[in-house]
PyMOL Python script that loads the backbone (N, CA, C, O; Angstrom):
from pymol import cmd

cmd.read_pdbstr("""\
ATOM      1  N   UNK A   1      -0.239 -11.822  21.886  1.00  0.00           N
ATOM      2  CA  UNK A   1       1.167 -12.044  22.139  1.00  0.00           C
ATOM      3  C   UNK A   1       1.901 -10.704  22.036  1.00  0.00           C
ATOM      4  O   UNK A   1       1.831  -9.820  21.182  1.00  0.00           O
ATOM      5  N   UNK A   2       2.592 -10.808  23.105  1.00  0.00           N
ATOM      6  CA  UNK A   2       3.096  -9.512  23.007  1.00  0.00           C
ATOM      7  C   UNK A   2       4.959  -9.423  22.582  1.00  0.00           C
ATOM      8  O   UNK A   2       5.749 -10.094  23.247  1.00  0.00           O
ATOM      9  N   UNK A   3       5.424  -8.572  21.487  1.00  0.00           N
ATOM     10  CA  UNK A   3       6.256  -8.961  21.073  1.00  0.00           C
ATOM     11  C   UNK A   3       7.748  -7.620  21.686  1.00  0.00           C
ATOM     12  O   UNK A   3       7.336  -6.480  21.902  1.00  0.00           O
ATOM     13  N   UNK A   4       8.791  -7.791  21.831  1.00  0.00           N
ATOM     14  CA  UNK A   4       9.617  -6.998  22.555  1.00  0.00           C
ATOM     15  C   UNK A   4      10.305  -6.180  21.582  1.00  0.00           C
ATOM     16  O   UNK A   4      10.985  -5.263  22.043  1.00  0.00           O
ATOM     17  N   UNK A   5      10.266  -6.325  20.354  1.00  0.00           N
ATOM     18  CA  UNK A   5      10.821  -4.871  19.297  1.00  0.00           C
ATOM     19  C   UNK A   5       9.621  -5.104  18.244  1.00  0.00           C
ATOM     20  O   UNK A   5       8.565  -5.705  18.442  1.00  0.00           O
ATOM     21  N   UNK A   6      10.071  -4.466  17.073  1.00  0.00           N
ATOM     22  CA  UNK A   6       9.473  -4.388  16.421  1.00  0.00           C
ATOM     23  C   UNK A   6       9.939  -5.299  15.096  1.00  0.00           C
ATOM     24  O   UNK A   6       9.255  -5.569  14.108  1.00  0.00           O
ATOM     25  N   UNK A   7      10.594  -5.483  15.233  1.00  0.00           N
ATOM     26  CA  UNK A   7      11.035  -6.801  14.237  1.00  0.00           C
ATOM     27  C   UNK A   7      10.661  -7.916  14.467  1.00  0.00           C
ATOM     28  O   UNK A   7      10.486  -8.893  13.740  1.00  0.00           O
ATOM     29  N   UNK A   8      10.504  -7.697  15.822  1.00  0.00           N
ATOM     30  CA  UNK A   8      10.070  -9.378  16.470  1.00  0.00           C
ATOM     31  C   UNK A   8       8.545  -9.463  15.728  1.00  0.00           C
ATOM     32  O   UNK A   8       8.125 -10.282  14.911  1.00  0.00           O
ATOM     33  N   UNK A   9       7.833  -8.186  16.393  1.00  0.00           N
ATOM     34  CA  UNK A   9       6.409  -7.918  15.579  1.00  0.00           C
ATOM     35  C   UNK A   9       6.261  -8.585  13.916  1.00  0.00           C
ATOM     36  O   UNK A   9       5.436  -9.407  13.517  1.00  0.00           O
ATOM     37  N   UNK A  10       7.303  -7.946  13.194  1.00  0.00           N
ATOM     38  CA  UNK A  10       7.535  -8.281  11.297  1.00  0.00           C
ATOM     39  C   UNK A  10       7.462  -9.286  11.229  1.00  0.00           C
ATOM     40  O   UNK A  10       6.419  -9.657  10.690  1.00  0.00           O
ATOM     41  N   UNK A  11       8.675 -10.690  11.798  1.00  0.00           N
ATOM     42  CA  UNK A  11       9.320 -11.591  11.800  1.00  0.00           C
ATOM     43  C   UNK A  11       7.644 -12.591  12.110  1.00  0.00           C
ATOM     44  O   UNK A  11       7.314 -13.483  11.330  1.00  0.00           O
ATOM     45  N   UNK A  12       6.799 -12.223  13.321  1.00  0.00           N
ATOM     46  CA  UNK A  12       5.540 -12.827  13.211  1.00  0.00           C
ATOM     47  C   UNK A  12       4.116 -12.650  12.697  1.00  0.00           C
ATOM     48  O   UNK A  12       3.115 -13.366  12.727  1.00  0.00           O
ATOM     49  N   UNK A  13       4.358 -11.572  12.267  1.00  0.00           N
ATOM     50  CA  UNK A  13       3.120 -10.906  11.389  1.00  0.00           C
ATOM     51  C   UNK A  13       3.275 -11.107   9.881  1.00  0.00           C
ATOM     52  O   UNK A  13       2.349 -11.287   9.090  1.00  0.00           O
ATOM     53  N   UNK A  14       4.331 -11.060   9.653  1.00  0.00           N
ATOM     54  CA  UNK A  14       4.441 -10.894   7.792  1.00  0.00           C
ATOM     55  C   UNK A  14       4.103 -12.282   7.153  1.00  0.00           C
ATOM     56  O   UNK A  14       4.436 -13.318   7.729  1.00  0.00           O
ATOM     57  N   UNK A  15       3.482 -12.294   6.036  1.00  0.00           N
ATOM     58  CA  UNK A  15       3.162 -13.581   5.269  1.00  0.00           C
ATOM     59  C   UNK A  15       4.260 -13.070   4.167  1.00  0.00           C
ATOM     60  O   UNK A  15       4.299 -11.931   3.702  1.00  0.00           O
ATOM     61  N   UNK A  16       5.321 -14.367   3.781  1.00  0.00           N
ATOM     62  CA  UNK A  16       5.497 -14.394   2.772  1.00  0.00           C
ATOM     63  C   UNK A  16       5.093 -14.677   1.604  1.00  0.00           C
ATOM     64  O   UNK A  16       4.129 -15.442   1.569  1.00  0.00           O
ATOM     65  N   UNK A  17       5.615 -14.222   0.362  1.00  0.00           N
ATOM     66  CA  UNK A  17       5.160 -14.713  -1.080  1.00  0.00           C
ATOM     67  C   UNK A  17       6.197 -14.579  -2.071  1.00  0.00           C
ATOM     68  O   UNK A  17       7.208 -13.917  -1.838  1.00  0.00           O
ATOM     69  N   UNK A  18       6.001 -15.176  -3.172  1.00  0.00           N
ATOM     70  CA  UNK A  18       6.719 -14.936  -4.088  1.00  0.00           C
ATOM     71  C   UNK A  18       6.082 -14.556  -5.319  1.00  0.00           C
ATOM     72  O   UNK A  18       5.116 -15.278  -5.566  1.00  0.00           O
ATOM     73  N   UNK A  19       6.349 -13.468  -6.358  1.00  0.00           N
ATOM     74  CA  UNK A  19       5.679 -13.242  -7.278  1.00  0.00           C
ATOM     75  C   UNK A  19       5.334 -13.498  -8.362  1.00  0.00           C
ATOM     76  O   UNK A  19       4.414 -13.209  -9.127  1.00  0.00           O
ATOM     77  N   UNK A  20       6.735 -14.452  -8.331  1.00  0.00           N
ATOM     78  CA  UNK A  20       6.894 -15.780  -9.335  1.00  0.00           C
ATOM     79  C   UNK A  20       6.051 -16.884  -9.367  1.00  0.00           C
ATOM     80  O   UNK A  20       6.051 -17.607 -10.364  1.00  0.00           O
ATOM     81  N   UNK A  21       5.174 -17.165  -8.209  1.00  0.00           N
ATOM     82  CA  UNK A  21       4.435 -18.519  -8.233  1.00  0.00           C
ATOM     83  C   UNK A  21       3.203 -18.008  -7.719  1.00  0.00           C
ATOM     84  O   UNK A  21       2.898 -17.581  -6.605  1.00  0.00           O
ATOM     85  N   UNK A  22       2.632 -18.133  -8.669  1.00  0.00           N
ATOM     86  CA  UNK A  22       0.894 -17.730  -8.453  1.00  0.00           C
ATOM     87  C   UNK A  22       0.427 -18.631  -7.328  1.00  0.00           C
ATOM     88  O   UNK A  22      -0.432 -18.155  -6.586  1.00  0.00           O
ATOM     89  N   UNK A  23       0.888 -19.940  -7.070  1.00  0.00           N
ATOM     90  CA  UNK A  23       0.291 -20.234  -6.156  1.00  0.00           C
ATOM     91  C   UNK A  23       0.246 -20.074  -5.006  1.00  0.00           C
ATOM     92  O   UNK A  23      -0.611 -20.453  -4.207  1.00  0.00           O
ATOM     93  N   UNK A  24       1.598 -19.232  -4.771  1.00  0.00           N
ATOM     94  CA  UNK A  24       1.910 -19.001  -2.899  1.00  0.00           C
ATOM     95  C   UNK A  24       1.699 -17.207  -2.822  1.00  0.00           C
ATOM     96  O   UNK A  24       1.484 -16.619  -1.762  1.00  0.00           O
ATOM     97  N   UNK A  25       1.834 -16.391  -4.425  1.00  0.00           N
ATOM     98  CA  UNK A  25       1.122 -15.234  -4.395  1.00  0.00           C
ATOM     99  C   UNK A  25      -0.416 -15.030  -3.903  1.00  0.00           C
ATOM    100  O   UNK A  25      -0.765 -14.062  -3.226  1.00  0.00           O
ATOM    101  N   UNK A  26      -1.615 -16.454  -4.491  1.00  0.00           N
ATOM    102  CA  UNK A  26      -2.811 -16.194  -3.979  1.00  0.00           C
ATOM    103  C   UNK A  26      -2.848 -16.783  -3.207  1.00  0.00           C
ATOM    104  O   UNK A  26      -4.051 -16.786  -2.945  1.00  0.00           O
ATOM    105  N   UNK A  27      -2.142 -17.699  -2.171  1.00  0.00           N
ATOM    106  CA  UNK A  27      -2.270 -18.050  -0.941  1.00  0.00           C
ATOM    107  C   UNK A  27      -2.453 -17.019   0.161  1.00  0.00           C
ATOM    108  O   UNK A  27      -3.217 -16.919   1.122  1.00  0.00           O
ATOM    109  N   UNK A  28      -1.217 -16.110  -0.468  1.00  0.00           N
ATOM    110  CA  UNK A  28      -0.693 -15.103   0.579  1.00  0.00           C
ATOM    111  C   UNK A  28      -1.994 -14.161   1.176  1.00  0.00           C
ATOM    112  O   UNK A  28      -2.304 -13.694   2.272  1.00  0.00           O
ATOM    113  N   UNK A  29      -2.706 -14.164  -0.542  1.00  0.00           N
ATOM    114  CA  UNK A  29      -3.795 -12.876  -0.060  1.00  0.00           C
ATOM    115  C   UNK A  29      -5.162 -13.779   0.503  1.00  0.00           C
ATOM    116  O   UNK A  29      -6.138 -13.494   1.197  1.00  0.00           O
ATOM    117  N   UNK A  30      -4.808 -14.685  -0.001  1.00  0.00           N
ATOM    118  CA  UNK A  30      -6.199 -15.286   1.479  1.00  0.00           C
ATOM    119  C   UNK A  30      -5.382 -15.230   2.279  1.00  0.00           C
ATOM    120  O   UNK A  30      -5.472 -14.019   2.480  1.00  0.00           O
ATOM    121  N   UNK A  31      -4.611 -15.551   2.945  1.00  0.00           N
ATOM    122  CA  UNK A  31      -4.091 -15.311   4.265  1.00  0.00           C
ATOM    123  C   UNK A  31      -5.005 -14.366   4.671  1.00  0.00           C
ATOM    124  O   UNK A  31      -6.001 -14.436   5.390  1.00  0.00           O
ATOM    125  N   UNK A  32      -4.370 -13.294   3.955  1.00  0.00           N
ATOM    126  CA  UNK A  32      -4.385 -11.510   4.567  1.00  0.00           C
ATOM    127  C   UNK A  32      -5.942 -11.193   4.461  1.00  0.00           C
ATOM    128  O   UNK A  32      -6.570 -10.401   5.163  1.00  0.00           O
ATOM    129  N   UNK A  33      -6.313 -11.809   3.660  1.00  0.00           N
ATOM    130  CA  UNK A  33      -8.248 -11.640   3.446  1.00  0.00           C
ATOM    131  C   UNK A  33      -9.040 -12.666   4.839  1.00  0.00           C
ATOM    132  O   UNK A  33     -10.008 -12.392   5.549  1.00  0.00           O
ATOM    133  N   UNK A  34      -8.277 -13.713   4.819  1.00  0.00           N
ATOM    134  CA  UNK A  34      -8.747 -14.407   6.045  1.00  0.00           C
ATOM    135  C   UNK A  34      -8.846 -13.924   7.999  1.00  0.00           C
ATOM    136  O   UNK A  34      -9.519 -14.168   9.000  1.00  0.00           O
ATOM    137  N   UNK A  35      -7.553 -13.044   7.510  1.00  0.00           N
ATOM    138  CA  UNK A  35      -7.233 -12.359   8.682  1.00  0.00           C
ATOM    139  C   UNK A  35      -8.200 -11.538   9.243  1.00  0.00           C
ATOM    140  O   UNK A  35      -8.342 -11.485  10.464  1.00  0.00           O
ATOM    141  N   UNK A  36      -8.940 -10.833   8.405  1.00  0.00           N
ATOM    142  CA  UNK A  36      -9.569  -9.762   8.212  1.00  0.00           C
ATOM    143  C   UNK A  36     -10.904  -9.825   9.251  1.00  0.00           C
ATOM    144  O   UNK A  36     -11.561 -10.860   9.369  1.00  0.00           O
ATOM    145  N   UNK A  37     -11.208  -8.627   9.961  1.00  0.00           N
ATOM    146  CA  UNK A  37     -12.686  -9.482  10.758  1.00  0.00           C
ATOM    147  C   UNK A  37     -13.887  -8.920   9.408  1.00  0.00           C
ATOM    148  O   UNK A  37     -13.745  -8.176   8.438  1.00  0.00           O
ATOM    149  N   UNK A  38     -15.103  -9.736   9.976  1.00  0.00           N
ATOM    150  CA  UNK A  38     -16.289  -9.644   9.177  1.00  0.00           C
ATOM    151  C   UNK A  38     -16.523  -8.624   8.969  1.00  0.00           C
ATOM    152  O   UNK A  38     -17.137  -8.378   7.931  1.00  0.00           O
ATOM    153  N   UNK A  39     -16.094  -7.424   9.970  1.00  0.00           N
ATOM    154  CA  UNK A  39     -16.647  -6.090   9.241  1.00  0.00           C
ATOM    155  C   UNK A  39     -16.002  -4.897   9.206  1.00  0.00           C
ATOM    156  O   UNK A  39     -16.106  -3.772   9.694  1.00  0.00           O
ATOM    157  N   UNK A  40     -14.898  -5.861   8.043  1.00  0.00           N
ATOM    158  CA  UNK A  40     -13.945  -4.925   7.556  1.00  0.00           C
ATOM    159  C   UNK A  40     -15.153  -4.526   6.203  1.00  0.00           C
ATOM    160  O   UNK A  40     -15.836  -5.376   5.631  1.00  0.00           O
ATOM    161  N   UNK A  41     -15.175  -2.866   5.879  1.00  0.00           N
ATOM    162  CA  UNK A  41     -16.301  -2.803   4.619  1.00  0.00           C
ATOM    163  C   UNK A  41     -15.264  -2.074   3.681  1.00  0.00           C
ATOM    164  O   UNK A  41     -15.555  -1.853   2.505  1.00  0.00           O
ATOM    165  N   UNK A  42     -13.679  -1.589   4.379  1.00  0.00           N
ATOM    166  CA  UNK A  42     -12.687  -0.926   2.930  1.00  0.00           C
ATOM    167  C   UNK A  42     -11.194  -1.274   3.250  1.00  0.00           C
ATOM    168  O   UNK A  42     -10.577  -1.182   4.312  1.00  0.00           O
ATOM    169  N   UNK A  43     -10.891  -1.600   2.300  1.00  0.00           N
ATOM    170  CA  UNK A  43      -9.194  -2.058   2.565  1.00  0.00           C
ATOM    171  C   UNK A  43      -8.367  -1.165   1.835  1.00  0.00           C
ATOM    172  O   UNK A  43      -8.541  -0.627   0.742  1.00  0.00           O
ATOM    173  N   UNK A  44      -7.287  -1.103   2.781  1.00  0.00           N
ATOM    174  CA  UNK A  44      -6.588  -0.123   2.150  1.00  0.00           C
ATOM    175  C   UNK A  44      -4.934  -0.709   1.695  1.00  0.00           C
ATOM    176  O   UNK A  44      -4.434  -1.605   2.375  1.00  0.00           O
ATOM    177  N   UNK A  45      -4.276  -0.200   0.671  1.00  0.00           N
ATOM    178  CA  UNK A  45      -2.953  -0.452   0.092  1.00  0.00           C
ATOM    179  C   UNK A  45      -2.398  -0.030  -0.414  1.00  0.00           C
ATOM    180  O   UNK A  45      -2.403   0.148  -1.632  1.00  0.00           O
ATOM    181  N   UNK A  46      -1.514   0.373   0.590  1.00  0.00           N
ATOM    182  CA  UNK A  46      -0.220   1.216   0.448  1.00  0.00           C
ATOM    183  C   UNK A  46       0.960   1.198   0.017  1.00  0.00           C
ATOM    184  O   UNK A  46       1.484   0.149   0.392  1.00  0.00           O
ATOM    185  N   UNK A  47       1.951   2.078  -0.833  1.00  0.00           N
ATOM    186  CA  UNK A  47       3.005   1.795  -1.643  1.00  0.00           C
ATOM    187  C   UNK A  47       3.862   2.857  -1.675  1.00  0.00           C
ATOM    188  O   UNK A  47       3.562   3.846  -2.344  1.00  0.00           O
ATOM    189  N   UNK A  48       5.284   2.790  -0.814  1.00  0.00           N
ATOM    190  CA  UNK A  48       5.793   4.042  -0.851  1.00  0.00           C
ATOM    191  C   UNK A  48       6.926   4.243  -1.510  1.00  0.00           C
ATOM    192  O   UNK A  48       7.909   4.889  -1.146  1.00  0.00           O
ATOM    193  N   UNK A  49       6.664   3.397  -2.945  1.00  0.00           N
ATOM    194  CA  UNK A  49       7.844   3.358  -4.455  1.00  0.00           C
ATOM    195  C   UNK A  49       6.782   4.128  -5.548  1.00  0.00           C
ATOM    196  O   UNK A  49       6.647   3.829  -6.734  1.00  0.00           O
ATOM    197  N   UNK A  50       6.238   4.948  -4.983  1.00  0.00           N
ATOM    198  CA  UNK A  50       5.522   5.481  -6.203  1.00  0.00           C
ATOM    199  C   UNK A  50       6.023   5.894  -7.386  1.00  0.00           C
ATOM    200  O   UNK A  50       6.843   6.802  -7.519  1.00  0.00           O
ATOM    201  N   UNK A  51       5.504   5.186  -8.325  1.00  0.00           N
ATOM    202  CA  UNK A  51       5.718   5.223  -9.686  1.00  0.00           C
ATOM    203  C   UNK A  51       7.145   3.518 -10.273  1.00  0.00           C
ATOM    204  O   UNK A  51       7.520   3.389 -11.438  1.00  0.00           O
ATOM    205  N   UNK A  52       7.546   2.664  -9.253  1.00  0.00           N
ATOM    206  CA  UNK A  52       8.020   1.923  -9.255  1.00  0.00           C
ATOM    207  C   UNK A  52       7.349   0.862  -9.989  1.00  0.00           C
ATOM    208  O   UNK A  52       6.252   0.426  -9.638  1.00  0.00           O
ATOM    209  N   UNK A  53       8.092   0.370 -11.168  1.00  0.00           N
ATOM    210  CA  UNK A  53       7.564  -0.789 -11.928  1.00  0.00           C
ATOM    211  C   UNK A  53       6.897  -1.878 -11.274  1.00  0.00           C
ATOM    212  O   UNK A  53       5.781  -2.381 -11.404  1.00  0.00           O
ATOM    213  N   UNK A  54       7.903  -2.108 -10.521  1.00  0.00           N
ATOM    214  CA  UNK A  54       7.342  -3.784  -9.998  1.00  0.00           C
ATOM    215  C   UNK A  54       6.360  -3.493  -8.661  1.00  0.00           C
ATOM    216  O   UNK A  54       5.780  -4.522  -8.314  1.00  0.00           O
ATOM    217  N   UNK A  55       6.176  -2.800  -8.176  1.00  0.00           N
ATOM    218  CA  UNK A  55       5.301  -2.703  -7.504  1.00  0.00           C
ATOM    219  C   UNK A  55       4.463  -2.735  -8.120  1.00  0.00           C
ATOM    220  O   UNK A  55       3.946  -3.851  -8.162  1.00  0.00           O
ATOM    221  N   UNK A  56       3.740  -1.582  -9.016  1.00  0.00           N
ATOM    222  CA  UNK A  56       2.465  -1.618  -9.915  1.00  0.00           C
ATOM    223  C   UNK A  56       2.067  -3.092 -10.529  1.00  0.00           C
ATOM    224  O   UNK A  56       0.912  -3.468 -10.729  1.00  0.00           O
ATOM    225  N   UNK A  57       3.289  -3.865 -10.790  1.00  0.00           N
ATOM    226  CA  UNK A  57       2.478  -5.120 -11.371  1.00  0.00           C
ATOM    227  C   UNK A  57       2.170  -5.637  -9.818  1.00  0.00           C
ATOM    228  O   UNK A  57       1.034  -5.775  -9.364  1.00  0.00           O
ATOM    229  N   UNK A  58       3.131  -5.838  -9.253  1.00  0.00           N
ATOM    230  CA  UNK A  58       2.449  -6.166  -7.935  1.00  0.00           C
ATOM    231  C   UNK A  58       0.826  -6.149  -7.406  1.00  0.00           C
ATOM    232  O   UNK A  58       0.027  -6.942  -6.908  1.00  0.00           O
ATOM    233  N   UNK A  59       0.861  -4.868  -7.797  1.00  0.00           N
ATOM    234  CA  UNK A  59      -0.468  -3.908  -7.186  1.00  0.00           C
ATOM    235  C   UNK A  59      -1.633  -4.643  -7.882  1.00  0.00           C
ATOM    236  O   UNK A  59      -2.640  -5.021  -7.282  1.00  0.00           O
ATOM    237  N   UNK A  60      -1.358  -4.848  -9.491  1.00  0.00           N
ATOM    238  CA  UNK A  60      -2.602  -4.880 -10.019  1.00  0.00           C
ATOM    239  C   UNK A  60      -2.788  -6.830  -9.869  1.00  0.00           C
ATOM    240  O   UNK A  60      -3.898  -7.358  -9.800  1.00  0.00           O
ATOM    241  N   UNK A  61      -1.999  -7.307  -9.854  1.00  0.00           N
ATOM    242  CA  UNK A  61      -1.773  -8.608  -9.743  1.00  0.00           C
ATOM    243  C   UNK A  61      -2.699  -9.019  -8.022  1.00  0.00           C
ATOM    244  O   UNK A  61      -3.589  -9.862  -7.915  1.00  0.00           O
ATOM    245  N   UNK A  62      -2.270  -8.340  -7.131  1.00  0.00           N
ATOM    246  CA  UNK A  62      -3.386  -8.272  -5.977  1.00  0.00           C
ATOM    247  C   UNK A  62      -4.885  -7.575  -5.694  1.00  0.00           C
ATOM    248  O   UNK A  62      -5.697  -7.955  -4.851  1.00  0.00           O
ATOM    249  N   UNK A  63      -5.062  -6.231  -6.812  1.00  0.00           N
ATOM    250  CA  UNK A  63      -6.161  -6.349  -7.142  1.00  0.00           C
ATOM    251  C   UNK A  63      -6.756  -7.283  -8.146  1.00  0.00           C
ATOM    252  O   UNK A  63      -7.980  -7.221  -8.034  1.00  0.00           O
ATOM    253  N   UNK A  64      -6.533  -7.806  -8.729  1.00  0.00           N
ATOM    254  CA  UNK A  64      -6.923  -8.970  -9.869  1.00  0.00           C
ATOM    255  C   UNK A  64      -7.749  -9.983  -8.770  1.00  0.00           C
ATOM    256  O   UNK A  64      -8.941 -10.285  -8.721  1.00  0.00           O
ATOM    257  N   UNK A  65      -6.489 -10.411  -7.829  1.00  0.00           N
ATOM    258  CA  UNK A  65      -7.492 -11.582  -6.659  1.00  0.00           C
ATOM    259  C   UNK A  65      -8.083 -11.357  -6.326  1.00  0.00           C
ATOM    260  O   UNK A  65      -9.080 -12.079  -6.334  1.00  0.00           O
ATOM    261  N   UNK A  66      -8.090  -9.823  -5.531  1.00  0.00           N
ATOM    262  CA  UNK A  66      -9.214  -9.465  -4.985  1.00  0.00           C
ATOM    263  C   UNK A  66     -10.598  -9.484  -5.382  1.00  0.00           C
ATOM    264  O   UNK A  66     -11.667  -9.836  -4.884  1.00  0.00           O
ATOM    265  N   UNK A  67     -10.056  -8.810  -6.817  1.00  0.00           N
ATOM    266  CA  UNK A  67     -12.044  -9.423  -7.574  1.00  0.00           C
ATOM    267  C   UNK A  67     -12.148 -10.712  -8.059  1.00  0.00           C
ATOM    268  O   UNK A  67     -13.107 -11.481  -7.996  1.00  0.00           O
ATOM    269  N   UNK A  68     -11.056 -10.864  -8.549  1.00  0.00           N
ATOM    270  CA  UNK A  68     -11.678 -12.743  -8.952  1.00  0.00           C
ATOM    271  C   UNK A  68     -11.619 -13.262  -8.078  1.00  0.00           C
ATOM    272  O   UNK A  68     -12.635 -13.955  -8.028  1.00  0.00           O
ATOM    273  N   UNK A  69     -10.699 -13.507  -6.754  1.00  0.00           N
ATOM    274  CA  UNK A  69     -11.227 -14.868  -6.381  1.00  0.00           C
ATOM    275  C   UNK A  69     -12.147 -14.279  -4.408  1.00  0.00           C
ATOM    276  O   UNK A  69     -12.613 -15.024  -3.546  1.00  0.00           O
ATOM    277  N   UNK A  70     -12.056 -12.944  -4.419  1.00  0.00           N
ATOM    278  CA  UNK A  70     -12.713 -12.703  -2.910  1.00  0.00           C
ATOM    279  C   UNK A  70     -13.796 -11.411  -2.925  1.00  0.00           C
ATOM    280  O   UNK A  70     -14.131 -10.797  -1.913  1.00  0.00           O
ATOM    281  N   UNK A  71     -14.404 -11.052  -4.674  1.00  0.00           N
ATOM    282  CA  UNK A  71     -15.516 -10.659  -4.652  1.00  0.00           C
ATOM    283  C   UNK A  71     -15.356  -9.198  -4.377  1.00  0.00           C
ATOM    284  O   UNK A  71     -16.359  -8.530  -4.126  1.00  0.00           O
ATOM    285  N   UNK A  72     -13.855  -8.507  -4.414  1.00  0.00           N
ATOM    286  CA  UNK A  72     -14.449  -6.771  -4.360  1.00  0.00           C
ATOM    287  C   UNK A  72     -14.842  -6.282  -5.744  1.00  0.00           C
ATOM    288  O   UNK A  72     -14.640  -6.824  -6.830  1.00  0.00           O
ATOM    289  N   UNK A  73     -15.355  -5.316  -5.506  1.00  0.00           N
ATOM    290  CA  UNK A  73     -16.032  -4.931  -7.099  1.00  0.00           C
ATOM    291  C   UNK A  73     -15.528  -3.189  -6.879  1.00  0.00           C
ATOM    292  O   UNK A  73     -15.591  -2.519  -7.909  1.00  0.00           O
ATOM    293  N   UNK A  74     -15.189  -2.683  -5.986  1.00  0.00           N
ATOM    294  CA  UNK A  74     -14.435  -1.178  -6.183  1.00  0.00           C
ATOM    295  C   UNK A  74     -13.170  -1.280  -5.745  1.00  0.00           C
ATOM    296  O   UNK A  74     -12.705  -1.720  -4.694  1.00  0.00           O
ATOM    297  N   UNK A  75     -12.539  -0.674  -6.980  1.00  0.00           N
ATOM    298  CA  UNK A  75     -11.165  -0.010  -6.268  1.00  0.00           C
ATOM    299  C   UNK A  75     -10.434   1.187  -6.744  1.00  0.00           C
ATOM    300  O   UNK A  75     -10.069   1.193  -7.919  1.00  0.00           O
ATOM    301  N   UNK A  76     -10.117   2.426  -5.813  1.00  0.00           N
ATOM    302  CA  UNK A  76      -9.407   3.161  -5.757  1.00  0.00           C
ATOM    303  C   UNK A  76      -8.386   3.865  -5.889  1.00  0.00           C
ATOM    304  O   UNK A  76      -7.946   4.317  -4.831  1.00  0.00           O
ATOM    305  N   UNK A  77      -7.646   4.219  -7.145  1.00  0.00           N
ATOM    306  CA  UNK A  77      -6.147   4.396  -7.395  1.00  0.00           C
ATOM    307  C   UNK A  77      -5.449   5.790  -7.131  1.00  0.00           C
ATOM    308  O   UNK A  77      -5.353   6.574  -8.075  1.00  0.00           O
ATOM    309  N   UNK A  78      -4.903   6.167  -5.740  1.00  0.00           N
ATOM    310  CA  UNK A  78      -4.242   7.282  -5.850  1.00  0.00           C
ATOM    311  C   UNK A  78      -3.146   7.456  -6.634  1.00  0.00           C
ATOM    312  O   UNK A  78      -2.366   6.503  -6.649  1.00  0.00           O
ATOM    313  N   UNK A  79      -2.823   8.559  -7.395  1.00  0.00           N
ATOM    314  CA  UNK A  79      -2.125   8.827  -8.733  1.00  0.00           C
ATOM    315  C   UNK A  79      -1.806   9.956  -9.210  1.00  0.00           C
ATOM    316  O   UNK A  79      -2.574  10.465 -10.026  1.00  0.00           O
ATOM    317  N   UNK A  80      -0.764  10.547  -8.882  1.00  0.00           N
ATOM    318  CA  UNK A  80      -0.208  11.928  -9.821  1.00  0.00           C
ATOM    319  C   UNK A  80      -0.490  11.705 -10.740  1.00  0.00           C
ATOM    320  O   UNK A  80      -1.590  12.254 -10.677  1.00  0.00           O
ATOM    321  N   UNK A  81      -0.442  11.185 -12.017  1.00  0.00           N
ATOM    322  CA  UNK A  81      -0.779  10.882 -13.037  1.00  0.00           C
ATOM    323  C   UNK A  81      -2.310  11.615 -13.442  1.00  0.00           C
ATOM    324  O   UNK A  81      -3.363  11.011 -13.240  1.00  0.00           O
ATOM    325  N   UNK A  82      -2.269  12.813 -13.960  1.00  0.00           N
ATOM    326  CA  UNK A  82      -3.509  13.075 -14.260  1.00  0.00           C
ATOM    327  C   UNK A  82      -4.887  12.592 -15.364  1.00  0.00           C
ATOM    328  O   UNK A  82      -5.972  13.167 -15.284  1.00  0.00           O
TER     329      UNK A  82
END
""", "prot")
cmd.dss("prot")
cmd.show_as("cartoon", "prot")
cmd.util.cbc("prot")
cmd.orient("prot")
């Protein structure tokens, strides 16, 4: 489907969530894990509030699913933070 701006693109691509309800938070990331083809082998996630509170819980709250409930076992933290 081809979409005529780029909002139109957002408006049909984006999954919502809320961070408040675990249940439509791990919905969201099967969504986005479902989406995925079979041979995706690295995912990447990006954050351009670096050093922003709520993102980081964010962050670790979606790596958390990722290993408990869809099986990654590495992950990667870029970080000023030495």
């Amino acid at each position: 489907m081809m979409n005529a701006t780029l909002d139109d693109w957002i408006r049909h691509e984006a999954i919502p969530f809320s961070v408040d309800s675990s249940k439509t938070f791990y919905a969201s990331i099967d969504r986005i894990i479902a989406s995925l083809d079979d041979s995706v082998e690295l995912l990447g996630f990006g954050e351009a509030l670096h050093g922003g509170e709520d993102i980081l819980m964010l962050r670790n709250r979606f790596f958390q699913c990722l290993v408990e409930t869809h099986g990654y076992s590495a992950i990667a933290i870029e970080s000023s933070f030495p």
